[in-house]
Z-matrix of the N, CA and C atoms (Angstrom, degrees):
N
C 1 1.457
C 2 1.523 1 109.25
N 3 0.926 2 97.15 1 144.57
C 4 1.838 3 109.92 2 -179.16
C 5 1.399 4 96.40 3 -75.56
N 6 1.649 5 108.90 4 150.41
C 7 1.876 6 114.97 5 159.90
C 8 0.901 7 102.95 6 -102.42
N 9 1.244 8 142.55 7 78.43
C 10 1.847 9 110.73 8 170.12
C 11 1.257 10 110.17 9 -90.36
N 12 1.383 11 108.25 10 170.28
C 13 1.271 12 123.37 11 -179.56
C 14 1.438 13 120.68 12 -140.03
N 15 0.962 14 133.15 13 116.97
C 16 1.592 15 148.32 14 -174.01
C 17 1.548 16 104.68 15 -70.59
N 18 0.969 17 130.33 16 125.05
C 19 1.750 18 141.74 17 150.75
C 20 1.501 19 134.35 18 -63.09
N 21 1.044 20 155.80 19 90.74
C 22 1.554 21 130.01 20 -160.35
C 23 1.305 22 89.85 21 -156.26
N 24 1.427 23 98.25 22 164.21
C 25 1.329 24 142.99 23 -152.25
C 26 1.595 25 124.51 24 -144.59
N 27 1.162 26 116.61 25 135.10
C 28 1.541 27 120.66 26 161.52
C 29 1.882 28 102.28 27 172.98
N 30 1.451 29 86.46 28 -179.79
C 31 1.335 30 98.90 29 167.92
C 32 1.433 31 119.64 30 -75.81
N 33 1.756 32 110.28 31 145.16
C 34 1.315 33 109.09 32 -178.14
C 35 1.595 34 122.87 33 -102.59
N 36 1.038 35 146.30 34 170.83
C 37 1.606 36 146.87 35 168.61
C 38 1.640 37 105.34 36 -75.92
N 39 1.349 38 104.42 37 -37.55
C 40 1.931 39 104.53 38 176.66
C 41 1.453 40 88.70 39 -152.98
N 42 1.164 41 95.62 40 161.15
C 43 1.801 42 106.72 41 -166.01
C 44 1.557 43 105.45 42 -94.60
N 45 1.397 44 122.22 43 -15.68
C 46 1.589 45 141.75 44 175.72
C 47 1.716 46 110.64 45 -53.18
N 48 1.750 47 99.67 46 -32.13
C 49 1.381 48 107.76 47 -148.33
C 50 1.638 49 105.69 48 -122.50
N 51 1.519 50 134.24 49 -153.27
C 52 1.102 51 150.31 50 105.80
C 53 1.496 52 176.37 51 69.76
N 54 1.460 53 66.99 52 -141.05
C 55 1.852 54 95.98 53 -171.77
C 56 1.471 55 115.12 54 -81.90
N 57 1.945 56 117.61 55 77.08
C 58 1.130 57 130.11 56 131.41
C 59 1.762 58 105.63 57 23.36
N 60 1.368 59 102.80 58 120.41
C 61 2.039 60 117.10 59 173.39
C 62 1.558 61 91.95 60 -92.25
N 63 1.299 62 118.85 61 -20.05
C 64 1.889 63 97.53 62 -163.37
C 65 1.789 64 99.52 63 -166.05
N 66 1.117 65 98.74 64 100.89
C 67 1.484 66 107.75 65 -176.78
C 68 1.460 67 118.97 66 -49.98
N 69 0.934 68 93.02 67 -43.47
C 70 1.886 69 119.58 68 174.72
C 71 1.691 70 106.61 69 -68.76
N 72 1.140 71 138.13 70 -8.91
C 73 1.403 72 145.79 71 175.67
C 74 1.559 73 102.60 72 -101.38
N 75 1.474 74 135.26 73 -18.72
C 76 1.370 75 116.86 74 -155.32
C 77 1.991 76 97.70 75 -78.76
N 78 1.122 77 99.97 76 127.53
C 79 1.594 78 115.36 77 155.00
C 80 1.319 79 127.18 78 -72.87
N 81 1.386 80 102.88 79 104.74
C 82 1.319 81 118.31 80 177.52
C 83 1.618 82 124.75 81 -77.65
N 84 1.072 83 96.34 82 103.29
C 85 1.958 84 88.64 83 -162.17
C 86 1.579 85 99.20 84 -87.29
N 87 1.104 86 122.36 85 -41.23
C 88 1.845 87 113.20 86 166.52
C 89 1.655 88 99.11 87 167.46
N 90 1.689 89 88.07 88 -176.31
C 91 1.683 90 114.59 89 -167.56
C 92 1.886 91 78.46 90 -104.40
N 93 1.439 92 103.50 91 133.27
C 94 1.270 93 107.75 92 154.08
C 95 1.962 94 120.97 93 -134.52
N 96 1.677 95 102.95 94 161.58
C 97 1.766 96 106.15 95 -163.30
C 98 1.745 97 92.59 96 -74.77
N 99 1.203 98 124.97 97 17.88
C 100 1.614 99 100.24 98 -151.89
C 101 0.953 100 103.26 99 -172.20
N 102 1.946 101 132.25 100 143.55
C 103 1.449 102 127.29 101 174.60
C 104 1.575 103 124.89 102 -69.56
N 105 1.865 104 89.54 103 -27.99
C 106 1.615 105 94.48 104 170.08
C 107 1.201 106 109.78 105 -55.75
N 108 1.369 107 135.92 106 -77.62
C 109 1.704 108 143.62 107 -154.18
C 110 1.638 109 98.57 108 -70.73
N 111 1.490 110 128.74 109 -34.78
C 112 1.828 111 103.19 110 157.38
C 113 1.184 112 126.72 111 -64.60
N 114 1.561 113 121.74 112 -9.65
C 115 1.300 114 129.96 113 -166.16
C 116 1.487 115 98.62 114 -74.07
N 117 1.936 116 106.05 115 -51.88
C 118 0.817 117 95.45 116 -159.96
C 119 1.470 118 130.08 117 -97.21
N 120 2.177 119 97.14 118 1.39
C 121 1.637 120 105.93 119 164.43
C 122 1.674 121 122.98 120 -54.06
N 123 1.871 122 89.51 121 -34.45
C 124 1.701 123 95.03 122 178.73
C 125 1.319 124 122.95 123 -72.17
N 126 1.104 125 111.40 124 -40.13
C 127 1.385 126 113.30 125 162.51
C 128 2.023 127 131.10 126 -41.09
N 129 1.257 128 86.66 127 -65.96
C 130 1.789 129 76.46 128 140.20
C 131 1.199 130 147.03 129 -87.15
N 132 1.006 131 130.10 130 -1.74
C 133 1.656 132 136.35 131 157.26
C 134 1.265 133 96.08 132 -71.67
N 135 1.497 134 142.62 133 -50.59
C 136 1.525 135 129.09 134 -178.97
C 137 1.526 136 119.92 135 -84.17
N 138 1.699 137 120.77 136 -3.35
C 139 1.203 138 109.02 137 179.40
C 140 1.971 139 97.67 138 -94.73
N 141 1.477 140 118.67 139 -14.78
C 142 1.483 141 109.15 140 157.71
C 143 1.007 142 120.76 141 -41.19
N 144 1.597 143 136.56 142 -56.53
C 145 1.254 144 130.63 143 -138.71
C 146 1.677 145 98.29 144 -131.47
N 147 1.333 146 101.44 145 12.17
C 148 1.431 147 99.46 146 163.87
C 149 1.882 148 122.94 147 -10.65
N 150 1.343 149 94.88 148 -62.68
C 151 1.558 150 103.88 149 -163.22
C 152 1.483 151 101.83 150 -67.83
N 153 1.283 152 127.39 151 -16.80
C 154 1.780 153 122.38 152 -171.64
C 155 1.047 154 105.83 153 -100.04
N 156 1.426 155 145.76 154 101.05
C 157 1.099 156 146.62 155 -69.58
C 158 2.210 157 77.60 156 -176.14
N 159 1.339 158 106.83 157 2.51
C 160 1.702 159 105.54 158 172.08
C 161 1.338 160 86.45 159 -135.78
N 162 1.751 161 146.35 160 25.66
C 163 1.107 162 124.90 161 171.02
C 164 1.571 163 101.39 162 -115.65
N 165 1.503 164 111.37 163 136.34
C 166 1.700 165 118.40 164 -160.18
C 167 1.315 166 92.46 165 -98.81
N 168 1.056 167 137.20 166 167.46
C 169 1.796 168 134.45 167 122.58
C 170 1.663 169 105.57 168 -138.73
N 171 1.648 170 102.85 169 134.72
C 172 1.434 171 109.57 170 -165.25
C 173 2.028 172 100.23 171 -119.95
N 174 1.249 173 123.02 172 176.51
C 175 1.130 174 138.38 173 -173.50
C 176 1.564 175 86.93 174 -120.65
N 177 1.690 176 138.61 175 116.23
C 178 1.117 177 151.26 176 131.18
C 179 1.575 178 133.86 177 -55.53
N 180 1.576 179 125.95 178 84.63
C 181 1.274 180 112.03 179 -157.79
C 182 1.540 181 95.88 180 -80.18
N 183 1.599 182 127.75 181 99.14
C 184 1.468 183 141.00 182 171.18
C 185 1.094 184 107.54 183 -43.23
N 186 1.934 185 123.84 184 -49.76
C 187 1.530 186 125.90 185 -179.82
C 188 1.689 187 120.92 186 -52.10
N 189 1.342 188 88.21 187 -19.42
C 190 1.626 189 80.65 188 -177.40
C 191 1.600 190 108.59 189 -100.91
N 192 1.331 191 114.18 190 -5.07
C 193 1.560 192 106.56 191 -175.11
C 194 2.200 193 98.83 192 -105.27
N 195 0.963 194 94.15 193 -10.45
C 196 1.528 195 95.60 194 159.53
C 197 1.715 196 139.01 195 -104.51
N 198 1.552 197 94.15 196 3.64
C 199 1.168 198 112.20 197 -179.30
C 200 1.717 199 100.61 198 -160.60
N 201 1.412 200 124.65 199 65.70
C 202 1.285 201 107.56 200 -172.75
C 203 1.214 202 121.56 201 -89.43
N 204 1.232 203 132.26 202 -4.35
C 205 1.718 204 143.06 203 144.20
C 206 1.354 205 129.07 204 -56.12
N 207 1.848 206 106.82 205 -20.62
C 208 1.336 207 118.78 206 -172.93
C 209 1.518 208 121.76 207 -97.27
């Protein structure tokens, strides 16, 4: 089974959490085979925007929401 993992981005409602301000704003930085190479897309998608302090970017493990028993 493949792991992929999705990258994304946007602004948040509280920086603690989340919950996306604008669905239509989230930046999709990519689908990746591996935790290393999402690790390290997020890592730069969050060292951009360092200073905005309501902009999230998270690592989505896809393998587990398409196979979450597996």
């Amino acid at each position: 089974m493949s792991m992929m993992h999705l990258v994304m981005g946007g602004r948040v409602t509280d920086p603690q959490g989340v919950d996306f301000e604008d669905l239509s704003k989230i930046d999709l930085v990519g689908i990746f085979p591996d935790f290393a190479s999402a690790e390290n897309a997020w890592r730069g998608a969050a060292q951009r925007t360092v200073d905005d302090a309501a902009m999230k970017y998270v690592v989505v493990h896809l393998h587990r929401l398409i196979e979450p028993n597996g």
